[in-house]
FIVORO-149434 format. One record per residue (C-alpha): x, y, z. Coordinates in steps of 0.05 Angstrom, whole numbers, plus 5000, padded with zeros to 4 digits. Layout:
- u / v / w
- X / Y / Z .
...
//
This chain:
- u / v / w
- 1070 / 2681 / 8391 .
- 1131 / 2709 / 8348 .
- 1176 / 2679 / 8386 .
- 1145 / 2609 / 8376 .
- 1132 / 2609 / 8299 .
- 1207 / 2626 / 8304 .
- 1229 / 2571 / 8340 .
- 1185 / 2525 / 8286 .
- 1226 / 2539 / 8235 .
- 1261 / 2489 / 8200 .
- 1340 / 2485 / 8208 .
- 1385 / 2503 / 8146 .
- 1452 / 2481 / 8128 .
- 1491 / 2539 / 8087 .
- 1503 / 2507 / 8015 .
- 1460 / 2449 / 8035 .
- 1383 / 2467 / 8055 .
- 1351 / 2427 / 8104 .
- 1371 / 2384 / 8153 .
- 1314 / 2331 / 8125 .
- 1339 / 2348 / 8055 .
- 1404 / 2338 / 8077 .
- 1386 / 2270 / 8110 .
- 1344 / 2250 / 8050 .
- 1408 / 2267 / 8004 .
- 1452 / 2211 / 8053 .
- 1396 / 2161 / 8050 .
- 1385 / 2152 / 7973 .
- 1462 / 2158 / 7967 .
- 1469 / 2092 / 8005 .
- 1411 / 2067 / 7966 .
- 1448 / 2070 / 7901 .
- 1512 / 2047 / 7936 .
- 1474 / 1991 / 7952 .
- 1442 / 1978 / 7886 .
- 1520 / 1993 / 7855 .
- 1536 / 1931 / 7904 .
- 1478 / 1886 / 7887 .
- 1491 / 1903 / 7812 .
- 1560 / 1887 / 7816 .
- 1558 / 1822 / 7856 .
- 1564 / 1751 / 7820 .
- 1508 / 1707 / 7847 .
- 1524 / 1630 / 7832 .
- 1471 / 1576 / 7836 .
- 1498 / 1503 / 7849 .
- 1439 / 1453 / 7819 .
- 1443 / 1384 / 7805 .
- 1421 / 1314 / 7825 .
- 1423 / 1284 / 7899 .
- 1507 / 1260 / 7905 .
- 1525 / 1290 / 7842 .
- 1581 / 1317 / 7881 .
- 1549 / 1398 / 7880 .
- 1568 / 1408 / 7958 .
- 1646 / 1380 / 7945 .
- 1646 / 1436 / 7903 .
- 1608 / 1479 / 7944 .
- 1674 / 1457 / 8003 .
- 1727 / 1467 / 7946 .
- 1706 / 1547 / 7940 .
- 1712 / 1556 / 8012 .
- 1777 / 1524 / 8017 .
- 1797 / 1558 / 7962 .
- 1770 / 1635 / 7976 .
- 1740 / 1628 / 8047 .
- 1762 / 1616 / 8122 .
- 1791 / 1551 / 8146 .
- 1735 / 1508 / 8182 .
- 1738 / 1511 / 8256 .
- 1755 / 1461 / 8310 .
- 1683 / 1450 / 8319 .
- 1668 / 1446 / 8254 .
- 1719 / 1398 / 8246 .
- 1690 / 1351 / 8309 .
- 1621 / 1354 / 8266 .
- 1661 / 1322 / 8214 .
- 1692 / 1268 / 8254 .
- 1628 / 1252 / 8271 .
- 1602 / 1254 / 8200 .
- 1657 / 1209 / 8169 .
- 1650 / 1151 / 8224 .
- 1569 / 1154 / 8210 .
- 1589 / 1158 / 8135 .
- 1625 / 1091 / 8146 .
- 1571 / 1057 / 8185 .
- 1522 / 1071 / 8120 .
- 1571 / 1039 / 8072 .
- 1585 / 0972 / 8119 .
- 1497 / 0968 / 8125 .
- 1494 / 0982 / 8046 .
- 1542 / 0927 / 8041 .
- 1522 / 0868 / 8087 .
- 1457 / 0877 / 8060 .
- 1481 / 0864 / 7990 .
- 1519 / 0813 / 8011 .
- 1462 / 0777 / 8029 .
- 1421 / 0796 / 7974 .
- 1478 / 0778 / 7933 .
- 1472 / 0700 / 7977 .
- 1551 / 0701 / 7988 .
- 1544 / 0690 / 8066 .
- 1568 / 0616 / 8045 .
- 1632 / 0648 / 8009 .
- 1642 / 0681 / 8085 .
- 1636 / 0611 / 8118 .
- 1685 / 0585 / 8065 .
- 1732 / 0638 / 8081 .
- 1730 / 0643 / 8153 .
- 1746 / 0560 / 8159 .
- 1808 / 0568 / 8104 .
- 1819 / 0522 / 8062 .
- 1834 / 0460 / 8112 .
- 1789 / 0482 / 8156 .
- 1839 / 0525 / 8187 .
- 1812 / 0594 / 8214 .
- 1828 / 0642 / 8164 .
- 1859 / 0638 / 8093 .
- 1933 / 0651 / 8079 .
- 1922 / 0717 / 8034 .
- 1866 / 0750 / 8073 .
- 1881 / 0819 / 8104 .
- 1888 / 0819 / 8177 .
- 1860 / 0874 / 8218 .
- 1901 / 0924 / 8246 .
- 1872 / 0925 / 8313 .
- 1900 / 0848 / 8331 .
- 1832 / 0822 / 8333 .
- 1823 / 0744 / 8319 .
- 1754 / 0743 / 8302 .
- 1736 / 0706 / 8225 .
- 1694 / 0741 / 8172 .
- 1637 / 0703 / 8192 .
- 1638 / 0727 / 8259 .
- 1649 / 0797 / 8238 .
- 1588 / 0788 / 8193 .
- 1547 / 0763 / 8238 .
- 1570 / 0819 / 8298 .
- 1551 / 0877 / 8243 .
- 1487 / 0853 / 8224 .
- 1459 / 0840 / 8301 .
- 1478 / 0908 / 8330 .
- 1486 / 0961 / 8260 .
- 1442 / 0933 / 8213 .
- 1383 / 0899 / 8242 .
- 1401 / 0932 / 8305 .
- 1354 / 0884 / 8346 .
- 1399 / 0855 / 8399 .
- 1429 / 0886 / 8459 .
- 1501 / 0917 / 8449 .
- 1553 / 0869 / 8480 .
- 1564 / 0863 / 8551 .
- 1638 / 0875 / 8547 .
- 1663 / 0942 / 8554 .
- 1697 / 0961 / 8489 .
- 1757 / 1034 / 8505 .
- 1745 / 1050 / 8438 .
- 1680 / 1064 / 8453 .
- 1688 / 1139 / 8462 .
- 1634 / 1171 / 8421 .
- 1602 / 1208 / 8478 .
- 1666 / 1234 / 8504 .
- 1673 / 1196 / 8569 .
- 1744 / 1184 / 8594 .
- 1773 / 1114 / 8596 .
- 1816 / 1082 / 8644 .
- 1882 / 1112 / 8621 .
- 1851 / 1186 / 8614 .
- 1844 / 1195 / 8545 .
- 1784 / 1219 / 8509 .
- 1766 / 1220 / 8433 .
- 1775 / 1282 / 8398 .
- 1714 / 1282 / 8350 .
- 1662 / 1260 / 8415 .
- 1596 / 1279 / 8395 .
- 1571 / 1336 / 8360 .
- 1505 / 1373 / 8366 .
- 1517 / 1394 / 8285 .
- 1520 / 1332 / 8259 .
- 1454 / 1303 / 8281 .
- 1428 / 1258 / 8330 .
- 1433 / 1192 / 8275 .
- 1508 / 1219 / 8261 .
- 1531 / 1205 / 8326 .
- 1486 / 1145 / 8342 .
- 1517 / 1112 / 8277 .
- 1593 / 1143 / 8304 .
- 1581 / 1106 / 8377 .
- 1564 / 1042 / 8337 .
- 1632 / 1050 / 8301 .
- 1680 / 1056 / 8353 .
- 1641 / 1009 / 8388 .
- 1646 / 0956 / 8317 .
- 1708 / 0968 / 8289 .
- 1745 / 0905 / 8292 .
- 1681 / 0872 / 8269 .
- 1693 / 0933 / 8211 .
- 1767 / 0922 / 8199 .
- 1765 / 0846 / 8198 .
- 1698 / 0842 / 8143 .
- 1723 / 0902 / 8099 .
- 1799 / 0865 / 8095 .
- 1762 / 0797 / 8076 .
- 1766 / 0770 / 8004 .
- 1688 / 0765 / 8004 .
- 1676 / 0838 / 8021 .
- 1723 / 0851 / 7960 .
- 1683 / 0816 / 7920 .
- 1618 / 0861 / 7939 .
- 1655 / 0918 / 7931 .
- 1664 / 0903 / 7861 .
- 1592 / 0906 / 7853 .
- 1575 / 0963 / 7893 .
- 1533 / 1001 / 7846 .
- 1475 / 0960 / 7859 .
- 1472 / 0988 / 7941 .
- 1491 / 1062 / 7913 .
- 1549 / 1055 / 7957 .
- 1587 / 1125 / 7954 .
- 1650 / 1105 / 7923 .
- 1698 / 1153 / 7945 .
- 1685 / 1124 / 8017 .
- 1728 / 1058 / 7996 .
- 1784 / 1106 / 8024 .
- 1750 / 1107 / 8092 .
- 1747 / 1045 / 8099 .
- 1817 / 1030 / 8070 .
- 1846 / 1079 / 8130 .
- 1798 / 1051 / 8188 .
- 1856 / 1052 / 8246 .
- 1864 / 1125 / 8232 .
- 1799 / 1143 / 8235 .
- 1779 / 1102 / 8291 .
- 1841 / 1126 / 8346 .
- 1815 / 1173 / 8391 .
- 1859 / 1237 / 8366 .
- 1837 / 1232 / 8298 .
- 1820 / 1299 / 8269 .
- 1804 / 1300 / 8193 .
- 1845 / 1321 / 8141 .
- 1814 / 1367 / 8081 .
- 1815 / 1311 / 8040 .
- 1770 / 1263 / 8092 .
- 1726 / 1333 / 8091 .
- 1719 / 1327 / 8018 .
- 1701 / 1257 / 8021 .
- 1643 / 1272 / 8075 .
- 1564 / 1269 / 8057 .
- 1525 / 1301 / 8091 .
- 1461 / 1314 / 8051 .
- 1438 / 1379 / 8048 .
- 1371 / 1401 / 8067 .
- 1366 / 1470 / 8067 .
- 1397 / 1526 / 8025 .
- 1463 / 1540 / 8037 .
- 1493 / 1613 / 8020 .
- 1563 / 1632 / 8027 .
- 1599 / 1702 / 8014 .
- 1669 / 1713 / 7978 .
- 1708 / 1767 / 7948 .
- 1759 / 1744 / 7899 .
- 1797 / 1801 / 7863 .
- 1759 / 1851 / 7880 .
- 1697 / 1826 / 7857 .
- 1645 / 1800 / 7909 .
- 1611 / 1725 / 7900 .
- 1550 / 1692 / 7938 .
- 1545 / 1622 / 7915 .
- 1485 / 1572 / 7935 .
- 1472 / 1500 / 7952 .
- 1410 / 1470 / 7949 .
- 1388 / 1400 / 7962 .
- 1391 / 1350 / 7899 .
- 1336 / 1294 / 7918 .
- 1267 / 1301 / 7889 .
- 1231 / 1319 / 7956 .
- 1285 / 1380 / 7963 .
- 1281 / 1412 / 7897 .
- 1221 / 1452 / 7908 .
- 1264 / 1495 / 7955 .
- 1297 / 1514 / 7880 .
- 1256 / 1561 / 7862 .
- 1263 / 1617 / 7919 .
- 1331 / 1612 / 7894 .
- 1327 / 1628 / 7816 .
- 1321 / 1705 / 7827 .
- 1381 / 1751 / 7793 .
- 1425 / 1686 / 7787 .
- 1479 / 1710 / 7748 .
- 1507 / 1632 / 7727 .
- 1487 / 1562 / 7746 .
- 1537 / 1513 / 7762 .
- 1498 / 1445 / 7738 .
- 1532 / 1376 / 7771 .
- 1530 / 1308 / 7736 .
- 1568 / 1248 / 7767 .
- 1594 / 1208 / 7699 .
- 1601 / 1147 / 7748 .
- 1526 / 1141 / 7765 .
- 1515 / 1124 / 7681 .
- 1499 / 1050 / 7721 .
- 1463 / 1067 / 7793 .
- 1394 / 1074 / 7801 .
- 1363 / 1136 / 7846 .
- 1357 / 1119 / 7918 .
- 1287 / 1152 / 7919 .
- 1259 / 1108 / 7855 .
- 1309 / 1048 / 7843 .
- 1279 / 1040 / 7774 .
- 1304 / 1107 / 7753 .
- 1380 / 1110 / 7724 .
- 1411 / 1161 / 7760 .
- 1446 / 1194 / 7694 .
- 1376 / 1198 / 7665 .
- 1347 / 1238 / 7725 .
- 1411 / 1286 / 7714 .
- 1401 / 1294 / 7639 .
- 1327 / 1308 / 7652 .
- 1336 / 1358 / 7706 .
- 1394 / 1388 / 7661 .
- 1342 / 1402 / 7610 .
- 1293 / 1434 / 7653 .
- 1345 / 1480 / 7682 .
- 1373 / 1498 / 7619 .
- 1312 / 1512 / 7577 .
- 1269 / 1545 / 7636 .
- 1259 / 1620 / 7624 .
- 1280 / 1638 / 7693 .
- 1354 / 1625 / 7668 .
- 1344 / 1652 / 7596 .
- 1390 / 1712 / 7601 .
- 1439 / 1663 / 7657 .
- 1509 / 1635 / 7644 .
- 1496 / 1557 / 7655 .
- 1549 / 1511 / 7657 .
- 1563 / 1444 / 7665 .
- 1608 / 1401 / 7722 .
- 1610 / 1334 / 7688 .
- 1635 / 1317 / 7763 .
- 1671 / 1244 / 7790 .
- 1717 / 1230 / 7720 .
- 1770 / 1187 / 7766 .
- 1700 / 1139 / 7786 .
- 1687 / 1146 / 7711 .
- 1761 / 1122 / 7697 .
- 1759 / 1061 / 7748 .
- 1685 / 1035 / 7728 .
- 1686 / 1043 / 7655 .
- 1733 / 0984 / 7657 .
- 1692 / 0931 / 7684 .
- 1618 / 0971 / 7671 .
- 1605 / 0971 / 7599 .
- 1558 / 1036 / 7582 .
- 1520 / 1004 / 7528 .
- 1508 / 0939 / 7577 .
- 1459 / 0992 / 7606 .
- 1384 / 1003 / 7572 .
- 1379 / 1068 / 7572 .
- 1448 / 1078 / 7539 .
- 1440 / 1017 / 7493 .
- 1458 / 1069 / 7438 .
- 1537 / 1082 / 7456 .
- 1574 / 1051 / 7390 .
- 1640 / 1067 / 7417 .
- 1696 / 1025 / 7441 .
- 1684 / 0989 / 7509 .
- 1716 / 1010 / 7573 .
- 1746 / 1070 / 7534 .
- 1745 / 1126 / 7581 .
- 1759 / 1192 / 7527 .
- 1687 / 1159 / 7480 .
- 1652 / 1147 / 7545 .
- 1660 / 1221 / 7564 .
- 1645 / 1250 / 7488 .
- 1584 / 1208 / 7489 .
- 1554 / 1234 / 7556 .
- 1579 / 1311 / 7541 .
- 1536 / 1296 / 7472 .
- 1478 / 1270 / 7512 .
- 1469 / 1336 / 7551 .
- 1486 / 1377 / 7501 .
- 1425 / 1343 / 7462 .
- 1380 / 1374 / 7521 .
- 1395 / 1440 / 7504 .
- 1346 / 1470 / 7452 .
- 1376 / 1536 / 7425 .
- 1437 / 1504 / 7410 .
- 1480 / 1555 / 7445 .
- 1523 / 1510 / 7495 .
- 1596 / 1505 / 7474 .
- 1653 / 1466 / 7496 .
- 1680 / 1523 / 7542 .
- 1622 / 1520 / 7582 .
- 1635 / 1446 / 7597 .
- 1687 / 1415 / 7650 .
- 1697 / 1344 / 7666 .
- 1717 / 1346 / 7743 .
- 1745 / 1320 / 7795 .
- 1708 / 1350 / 7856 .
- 1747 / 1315 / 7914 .
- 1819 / 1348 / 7873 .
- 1835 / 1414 / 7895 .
- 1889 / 1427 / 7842 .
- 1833 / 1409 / 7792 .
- 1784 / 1449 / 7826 .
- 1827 / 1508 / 7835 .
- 1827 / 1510 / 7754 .
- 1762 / 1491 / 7734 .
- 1728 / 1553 / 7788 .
- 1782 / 1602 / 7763 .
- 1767 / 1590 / 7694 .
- 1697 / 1580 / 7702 .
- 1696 / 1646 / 7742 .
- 1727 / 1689 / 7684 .
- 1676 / 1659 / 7631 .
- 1617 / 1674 / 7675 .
- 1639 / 1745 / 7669 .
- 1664 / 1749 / 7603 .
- 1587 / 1723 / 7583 .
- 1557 / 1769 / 7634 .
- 1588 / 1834 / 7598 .
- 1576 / 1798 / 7529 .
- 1505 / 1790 / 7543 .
- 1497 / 1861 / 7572 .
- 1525 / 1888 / 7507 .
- 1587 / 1914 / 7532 .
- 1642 / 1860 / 7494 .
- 1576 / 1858 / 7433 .
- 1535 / 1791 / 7408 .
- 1593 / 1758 / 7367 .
//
């Protein structure tokens, strides 16, 4: 019986105790190493309207600080951009009809003696002879109304899926399980479309519906895909970082990614901007250290693609004021990405602000890009009720620019800190 009350006894460490004391010791040491982390670590919220441009910033920190996107990542992209494309050329043969200019077409595709094309109309790159017309009336059978049969004729650029064509050559991009089942329906119909593509988007008419493109919320940074269509159609095309920049993909889910920069680690998050996303925002708000908040100047005339009576720069100044008077973010560095300035530059000559209602108060000089900013940075600032949002705290971007975006996160990085340790109490209240 000795012998086992013995054997019962608990283990000791000389110096230490225990063993389980010993092992307790470890545990809440990695606790607080832990909590050290977590304390330490800069947590950055990206919020902001649907296309505001929030995950083209979201791409800029990972070029900038993280690892360089994979070859499948960048098929997924491939795939994206052609399906990108096929949006814009729906968006605009439907407002080309809405906009009755399918008579324009027919003027343009006989010339001006009846010949078949005009003497200052682009011709496509690919050698095809087809008119306008034809092109327009090609793209909406088979990608917009999408009720007739695809041709009989066997098209080689029509590679989506990867097969191999006579001469043994596949496309690069293919298809991609990442991108979505519409993404590479939409990048079949491109390949399978693009002279139709080429041949409408080089025609005077199509220039002329460019030029009011605001009414179809056409993305406008996709003008350069469609100004580089034999690139992105060959079958080695791989995209650039630019073309990755350019991509929209909207984003449904939250999106978190890790980074250390200077010895300080970063998790920032994207979150969906369309109404039926935003109630995701919320498991989100918890120990944010700073919210990056998105505004596209450019969208001062477009209407929301989920309520087209709604101006779009209204929805952003409304959210903007939620977000910045909500308690959650009472203690939070918030600043603001007053995001597409070079759209801003190119529209503000032709799209007067106070030729829009709900901006029928701007008294500054027309198509004068420097007033047209003040007056918008004035209008958020407006939304702010404790007065407390400076100029520092304010960029006017250029999302798709690395160099710009390299300068605007750096800076904005250091003044998210700076206000962290101000409002802790370390740098004082001044």
């Amino acid at each position: 019986m000795g012998n086992c009350s013995s054997a019962e006894q608990e283990e000791t460490i000389p110096g230490v105790g225990s063993k389980a004391n010993m092992q307790s010791k470890l545990i809440d040491q990695d606790i607080e190493i832990s909590k050290q982390q977590e304390d330490n670590k800069v947590k950055l919220l990206l919020l902001g309207a649907g296309e505001s441009g929030k995950s083209t910033v979201f791409k800029q920190m990972r070029i900038l600080h993280g690892s360089p996107p994979t070859e499948d990542d960048l098929k997924m992209y491939g795939v994206v951009i052609r399906h990108n494309i096929i949006v814009a050329v729906r968006k605009l043969c439907l407002l080309l009809r809405t906009l009755g200019l399918q008579e324009e077409l027919e003027k343009e595709s006989a010339g001006p003696e009846g010949d078949e094309e005009t003497e200052d109309q682009e011709q496509p790159t690919s050698g095809g002879k087809m008119t306008p017309k034809e092109a327009y009336d090609e793209i909406m059978s088979y990608v917009v109304n999408m009720n007739s049969p695809a041709p009989a004729k066997a098209n080689p650029q029509d590679m989506a899926d990867g097969d191999i064509d006579g001469e043994g050559e596949a496309d690069w991009c293919g298809q991609n399980a990442k991108a979505g089942l519409a993404a590479n329906n939409d990048a079949k119909l491109f390949l399978r479309h693009i002279d139709a593509i080429e041949t409408l988007w080089k025609s005077n008419t199509m220039k002329e519906v460019w030029g009011k493109r605001a009414q179809a919320n056409v993305i406008d940074g996709h003008k350069d895909y469609l100004s580089d269509l034999a690139r992105i159609s060959s079958k080695s095309f791989k995209p650039s970082q630019q073309d990755i920049l350019l991509a929209r993909m909207r984003t449904q889910q939250v999106i978190m990614e890790r980074y250390t920069i200077d010895g300080i680690d970063f998790e920032m998050y994207d979150v969906g901007g369309q109404r039926s996303e935003r109630r995701k925002w919320i498991d989100c708000f918890d120990s944010v250290d700073a919210v990056i908040f998105v505004a596209a100047l450019s969208e001062y005339d477009q209407a929301l693609a989920e309520s087209k009576r709604t101006n779009r720069m209204i929805e952003a100044l409304e959210l903007f004021r939620g977000v910045c008077n909500d308690r959650a973010f009472a203690l939070t560095t918030i600043m603001l990405f007053l995001n597409k300035k070079d759209i801003f530059a190119e529209k503000i000559l032709y799209s007067d602000i106070c030729d829009q209602k709900p901006f029928a108060d701007y008294a500054g000089p027309p198509h004068d890009f420097d007033h047209g900013v003040l007056y918008f940075i004035q209008k958020f600032k407006d939304c702010q009720l404790d007065n407390e949002f400076n100029d520092s705290f304010i960029h006017v971007t250029c999302a798709t620019d690395t160099n710009n975006m390299e300068f605007v996160l750096d800076s904005t990085r250091m003044i998210i800190m700076t206000d962290n340790l101000r409002k802790s109490g370390i740098l004082g209240n001044d």
